[in-house]
C-alpha positions, -999 to +999 in steps of 0.1 A: +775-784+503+747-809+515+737-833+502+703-833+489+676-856+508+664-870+476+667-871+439+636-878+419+635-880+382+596-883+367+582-871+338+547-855+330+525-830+341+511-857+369+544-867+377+550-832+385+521-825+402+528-858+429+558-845+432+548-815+444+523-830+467+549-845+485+569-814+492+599-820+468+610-791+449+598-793+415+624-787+385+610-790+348+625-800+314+610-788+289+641-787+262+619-777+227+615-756+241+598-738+272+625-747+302+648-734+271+633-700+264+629-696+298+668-698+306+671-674+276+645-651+293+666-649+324+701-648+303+683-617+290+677-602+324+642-613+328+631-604+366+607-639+367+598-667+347+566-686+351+553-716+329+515-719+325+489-744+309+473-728+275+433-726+273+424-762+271+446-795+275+439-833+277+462-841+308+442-851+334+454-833+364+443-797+377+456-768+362+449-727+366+463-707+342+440-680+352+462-677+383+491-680+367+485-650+349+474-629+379+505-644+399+529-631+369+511-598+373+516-595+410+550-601+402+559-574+377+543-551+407+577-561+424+596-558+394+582-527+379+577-540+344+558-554+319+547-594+315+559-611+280+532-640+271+553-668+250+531-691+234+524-713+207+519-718+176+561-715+170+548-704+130+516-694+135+505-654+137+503-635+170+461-637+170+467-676+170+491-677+199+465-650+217+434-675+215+453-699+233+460-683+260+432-661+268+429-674+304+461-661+314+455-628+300+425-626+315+444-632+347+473-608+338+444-577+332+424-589+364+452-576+384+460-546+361+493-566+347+504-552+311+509-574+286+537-563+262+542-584+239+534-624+229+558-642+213+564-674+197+579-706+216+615-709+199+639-713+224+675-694+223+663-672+198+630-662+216+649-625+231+658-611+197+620-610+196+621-583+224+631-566+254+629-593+284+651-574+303+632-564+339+603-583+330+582-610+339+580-641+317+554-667+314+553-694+290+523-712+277+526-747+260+512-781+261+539-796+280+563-780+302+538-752+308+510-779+319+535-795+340+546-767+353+513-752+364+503-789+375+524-785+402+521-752+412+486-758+419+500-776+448+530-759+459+551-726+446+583-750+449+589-748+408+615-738+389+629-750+356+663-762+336+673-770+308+711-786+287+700-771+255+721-741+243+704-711+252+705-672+246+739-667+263+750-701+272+762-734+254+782-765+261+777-784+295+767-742+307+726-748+311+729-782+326+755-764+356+734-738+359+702-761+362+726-777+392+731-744+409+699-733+404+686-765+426+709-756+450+701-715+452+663-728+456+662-760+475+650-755+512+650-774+550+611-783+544+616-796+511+618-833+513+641-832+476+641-822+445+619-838+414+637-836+378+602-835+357+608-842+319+575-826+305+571-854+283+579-889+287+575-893+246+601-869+243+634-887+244+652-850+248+634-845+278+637-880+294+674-879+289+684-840+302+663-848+331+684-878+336+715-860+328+707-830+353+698-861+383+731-874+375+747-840+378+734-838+415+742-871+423+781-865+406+779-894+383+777-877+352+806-872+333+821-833+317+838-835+284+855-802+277+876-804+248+896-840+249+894-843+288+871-859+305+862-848+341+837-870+366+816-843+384+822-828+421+790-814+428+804-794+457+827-777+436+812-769+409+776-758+416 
Protein backbone atom coordinates (compact mmCIF):
# COMPACT_ATOMS: atom_id res chain seq x y z
CA UNK A 1 0.00 0.00 0.00
CA UNK A 2 1.20 3.67 -0.59
CA UNK A 3 1.91 5.75 1.34
CA UNK A 4 -0.34 8.64 1.71
CA UNK A 5 1.06 12.18 0.49
CA UNK A 6 -0.01 13.80 3.57
CA UNK A 7 -1.52 13.52 6.92
CA UNK A 8 -3.44 16.52 8.23
CA UNK A 9 -5.11 16.60 11.61
CA UNK A 10 -7.42 20.05 12.12
CA UNK A 11 -10.32 20.57 13.86
CA UNK A 12 -13.53 22.70 13.17
CA UNK A 13 -15.92 23.30 10.63
CA UNK A 14 -13.24 26.00 8.98
CA UNK A 15 -10.51 23.74 9.44
CA UNK A 16 -12.44 21.39 7.43
CA UNK A 17 -13.52 23.55 4.97
CA UNK A 18 -9.52 24.75 4.15
CA UNK A 19 -8.87 21.48 3.98
CA UNK A 20 -10.98 20.87 1.42
CA UNK A 21 -9.95 23.88 -0.49
CA UNK A 22 -6.78 22.44 -0.84
CA UNK A 23 -7.85 19.12 -2.33
CA UNK A 24 -7.11 16.84 0.73
CA UNK A 25 -9.69 14.31 1.34
CA UNK A 26 -11.70 15.34 4.23
CA UNK A 27 -12.35 12.72 7.13
CA UNK A 28 -14.59 13.98 10.26
CA UNK A 29 -14.79 13.12 13.90
CA UNK A 30 -17.58 13.75 15.25
CA UNK A 31 -17.51 10.88 18.32
CA UNK A 32 -20.94 12.16 20.46
CA UNK A 33 -22.03 11.56 18.30
CA UNK A 34 -22.66 12.18 14.43
CA UNK A 35 -19.34 10.40 12.75
CA UNK A 36 -20.70 7.65 15.46
CA UNK A 37 -24.25 7.16 14.26
CA UNK A 38 -23.09 7.33 11.00
CA UNK A 39 -20.82 4.15 11.33
CA UNK A 40 -23.85 2.53 12.95
CA UNK A 41 -26.01 3.67 9.95
CA UNK A 42 -23.69 1.81 7.64
CA UNK A 43 -23.10 -1.22 10.19
CA UNK A 44 -26.90 -1.33 9.60
CA UNK A 45 -26.72 -1.49 5.88
CA UNK A 46 -27.26 2.06 5.18
CA UNK A 47 -26.68 2.67 1.22
CA UNK A 48 -25.06 6.52 2.04
CA UNK A 49 -24.41 8.68 4.82
CA UNK A 50 -24.24 12.39 4.60
CA UNK A 51 -23.72 15.04 7.48
CA UNK A 52 -25.37 18.38 7.08
CA UNK A 53 -25.52 21.85 8.99
CA UNK A 54 -29.12 22.31 10.91
CA UNK A 55 -31.13 25.61 10.07
CA UNK A 56 -28.98 28.26 11.63
CA UNK A 57 -25.32 28.09 13.13
CA UNK A 58 -22.73 30.59 14.40
CA UNK A 59 -19.61 29.17 12.56
CA UNK A 60 -18.50 31.53 10.21
CA UNK A 61 -17.90 29.60 7.11
CA UNK A 62 -20.45 28.77 4.25
CA UNK A 63 -22.68 26.13 4.56
CA UNK A 64 -25.95 24.60 2.35
CA UNK A 65 -27.93 22.30 3.95
CA UNK A 66 -30.48 22.91 1.35
CA UNK A 67 -28.24 20.97 -1.03
CA UNK A 68 -27.35 18.56 1.19
CA UNK A 69 -30.75 17.47 1.44
CA UNK A 70 -31.45 17.46 -2.35
CA UNK A 71 -27.92 15.57 -2.76
CA UNK A 72 -29.25 12.80 -0.21
CA UNK A 73 -32.30 12.68 -2.34
CA UNK A 74 -30.54 12.17 -5.56
CA UNK A 75 -28.87 9.60 -3.88
CA UNK A 76 -31.66 7.31 -2.60
CA UNK A 77 -32.65 7.57 -6.56
CA UNK A 78 -29.60 5.28 -6.88
CA UNK A 79 -30.35 3.42 -3.94
CA UNK A 80 -34.00 2.91 -4.23
CA UNK A 81 -34.94 3.93 -0.73
CA UNK A 82 -36.02 6.17 1.58
CA UNK A 83 -33.73 9.14 3.38
CA UNK A 84 -33.59 8.94 7.41
CA UNK A 85 -33.06 12.71 8.85
CA UNK A 86 -31.08 12.31 12.35
CA UNK A 87 -31.08 15.36 14.27
CA UNK A 88 -31.11 16.98 17.37
CA UNK A 89 -32.36 17.57 20.22
CA UNK A 90 -31.01 13.84 21.54
CA UNK A 91 -34.30 14.20 24.31
CA UNK A 92 -36.33 16.44 22.75
CA UNK A 93 -39.73 15.32 20.63
CA UNK A 94 -39.68 14.62 16.87
CA UNK A 95 -41.50 18.34 16.02
CA UNK A 96 -38.27 19.84 17.79
CA UNK A 97 -35.68 17.97 15.77
CA UNK A 98 -38.06 18.84 12.56
CA UNK A 99 -37.70 22.75 13.05
CA UNK A 100 -34.18 22.42 12.90
CA UNK A 101 -33.73 21.08 10.03
CA UNK A 102 -36.30 22.35 7.78
CA UNK A 103 -33.74 23.34 5.05
CA UNK A 104 -32.75 20.01 4.41
CA UNK A 105 -36.15 18.75 4.08
CA UNK A 106 -37.00 21.25 2.04
CA UNK A 107 -34.08 20.04 -0.14
CA UNK A 108 -35.04 16.31 0.27
CA UNK A 109 -38.96 17.20 -1.13
CA UNK A 110 -37.44 19.59 -3.87
CA UNK A 111 -36.13 16.59 -5.56
CA UNK A 112 -39.10 14.31 -4.61
CA UNK A 113 -36.83 12.50 -1.81
CA UNK A 114 -39.06 10.70 0.94
CA UNK A 115 -38.36 11.27 4.22
CA UNK A 116 -38.99 8.32 6.47
CA UNK A 117 -38.32 8.88 9.51
CA UNK A 118 -36.18 11.57 11.97
CA UNK A 119 -34.55 10.44 14.62
CA UNK A 120 -32.60 11.48 17.53
CA UNK A 121 -28.61 11.96 17.54
CA UNK A 122 -27.57 8.96 19.92
CA UNK A 123 -24.91 7.18 18.50
CA UNK A 124 -24.71 3.06 18.55
CA UNK A 125 -28.06 2.94 19.58
CA UNK A 126 -29.54 5.29 16.76
CA UNK A 127 -30.70 1.79 14.39
CA UNK A 128 -32.88 0.23 16.97
CA UNK A 129 -34.83 3.37 16.17
CA UNK A 130 -35.47 2.06 12.60
CA UNK A 131 -34.88 0.36 9.47
CA UNK A 132 -31.50 2.01 7.89
CA UNK A 133 -30.94 -0.81 5.97
CA UNK A 134 -30.82 0.47 1.90
CA UNK A 135 -31.28 3.86 2.89
CA UNK A 136 -29.69 7.09 2.73
CA UNK A 137 -28.60 8.76 5.97
CA UNK A 138 -28.04 12.32 6.75
CA UNK A 139 -27.17 13.75 9.98
CA UNK A 140 -27.89 17.25 11.18
CA UNK A 141 -25.93 18.74 14.21
CA UNK A 142 -23.97 21.72 15.28
CA UNK A 143 -20.71 20.16 14.82
CA UNK A 144 -19.73 17.36 12.76
CA UNK A 145 -22.74 18.09 10.50
CA UNK A 146 -21.49 21.94 10.03
CA UNK A 147 -18.14 20.60 9.46
CA UNK A 148 -19.03 18.30 7.31
CA UNK A 149 -21.17 20.36 5.02
CA UNK A 150 -18.34 23.23 5.37
CA UNK A 151 -16.40 21.21 3.35
CA UNK A 152 -18.51 19.82 0.99
CA UNK A 153 -19.33 23.11 -0.21
CA UNK A 154 -15.98 23.01 -1.59
CA UNK A 155 -15.36 19.59 -2.65
CA UNK A 156 -17.40 16.04 -2.41
CA UNK A 157 -14.02 14.49 -0.92
CA UNK A 158 -15.85 13.83 2.71
CA UNK A 159 -16.25 10.97 4.52
CA UNK A 160 -16.29 10.34 8.23
CA UNK A 161 -14.77 8.00 11.23
CA UNK A 162 -15.02 7.47 14.26
CA UNK A 163 -13.17 4.94 17.66
CA UNK A 164 -16.33 5.02 19.58
CA UNK A 165 -18.13 1.67 19.86
CA UNK A 166 -20.71 1.63 17.37
CA UNK A 167 -23.87 -0.54 16.29
CA UNK A 168 -21.84 -3.63 15.41
CA UNK A 169 -18.30 -2.82 16.26
CA UNK A 170 -16.22 -2.20 19.44
CA UNK A 171 -12.62 -2.23 20.64
CA UNK A 172 -9.78 -0.78 18.38
CA UNK A 173 -12.81 -2.09 15.30
CA UNK A 174 -14.13 1.81 14.27
CA UNK A 175 -10.71 3.27 14.44
CA UNK A 176 -9.45 0.23 11.67
CA UNK A 177 -12.24 0.72 9.79
CA UNK A 178 -11.83 4.59 9.80
CA UNK A 179 -8.10 3.50 8.43
CA UNK A 180 -9.45 1.40 5.59
CA UNK A 181 -12.02 3.55 4.84
CA UNK A 182 -9.24 6.46 4.02
CA UNK A 183 -7.69 4.07 2.03
CA UNK A 184 -11.02 2.61 -0.05
CA UNK A 185 -11.60 6.57 -0.71
CA UNK A 186 -8.33 8.34 -1.04
CA UNK A 187 -7.51 9.18 -4.81
CA UNK A 188 -4.32 10.30 -7.31
CA UNK A 189 -5.71 14.14 -7.27
CA UNK A 190 -6.06 14.20 -3.73
CA UNK A 191 -3.09 15.99 -2.25
CA UNK A 192 -3.88 13.85 1.45
CA UNK A 193 -6.11 13.25 3.78
CA UNK A 194 -7.46 15.91 6.67
CA UNK A 195 -8.49 14.19 10.16
CA UNK A 196 -11.19 17.02 11.15
CA UNK A 197 -12.19 16.75 14.95
CA UNK A 198 -15.66 18.73 14.73
CA UNK A 199 -14.80 20.46 17.74
CA UNK A 200 -11.55 21.55 19.05
CA UNK A 201 -13.45 21.97 22.69
CA UNK A 202 -14.15 18.51 22.61
CA UNK A 203 -11.22 16.65 24.01
CA UNK A 204 -12.96 13.23 22.46
CA UNK A 205 -12.75 14.59 19.20
CA UNK A 206 -9.25 16.14 19.34
CA UNK A 207 -7.75 12.93 20.58
CA UNK A 208 -9.66 10.10 17.95
CA UNK A 209 -8.59 12.38 15.31
CA UNK A 210 -5.21 12.17 16.61
CA UNK A 211 -5.45 8.59 17.24
CA UNK A 212 -6.92 7.77 13.58
CA UNK A 213 -3.57 10.25 12.15
CA UNK A 214 -1.44 8.00 14.15
CA UNK A 215 -3.08 4.87 12.80
CA UNK A 216 -2.04 6.04 9.16
CA UNK A 217 1.18 7.04 10.05
CA UNK A 218 1.69 3.41 12.14
CA UNK A 219 2.65 4.94 15.32
CA UNK A 220 -0.21 4.14 17.30
CA UNK A 221 -0.10 1.41 19.36
CA UNK A 222 -3.10 -1.99 19.46
CA UNK A 223 -3.66 -3.43 22.87
CA UNK A 224 -5.72 -6.57 22.51
CA UNK A 225 -5.98 -8.41 25.52
CA UNK A 226 -2.34 -8.21 27.38
CA UNK A 227 -0.37 -7.82 24.11
CA UNK A 228 0.61 -4.90 22.78
CA UNK A 229 1.12 -4.60 18.92
CA UNK A 230 2.74 -1.29 17.12
CA UNK A 231 0.61 -0.86 13.95
CA UNK A 232 1.55 -1.98 10.14
CA UNK A 233 -0.64 0.08 8.24
CA UNK A 234 -0.09 -2.16 5.19
CA UNK A 235 -1.21 -5.03 6.81
CA UNK A 236 -3.88 -4.17 8.54
CA UNK A 237 -6.01 -1.62 6.63
Amino acid sequence: MERLKKILVTSDARGARDAAREGMLVMIVDLIDMSTTLESALDAGAYAVLGASPDYTRVPVKVMPEYMGRYAARLSKEGGRGIIVVAEPRVGSDEERIARCQKIIRGIESEKGVVEAVLPNIGAETPRLANLNGRVVVVASDTGGVAYDAAFVESNRVITGTVARTYRQKGIEPALTAVRRVYENIGEDDTGVAIVAASRNSMEDVLAAQFIANLLLGKAPIITGRKEFETNLCDRA
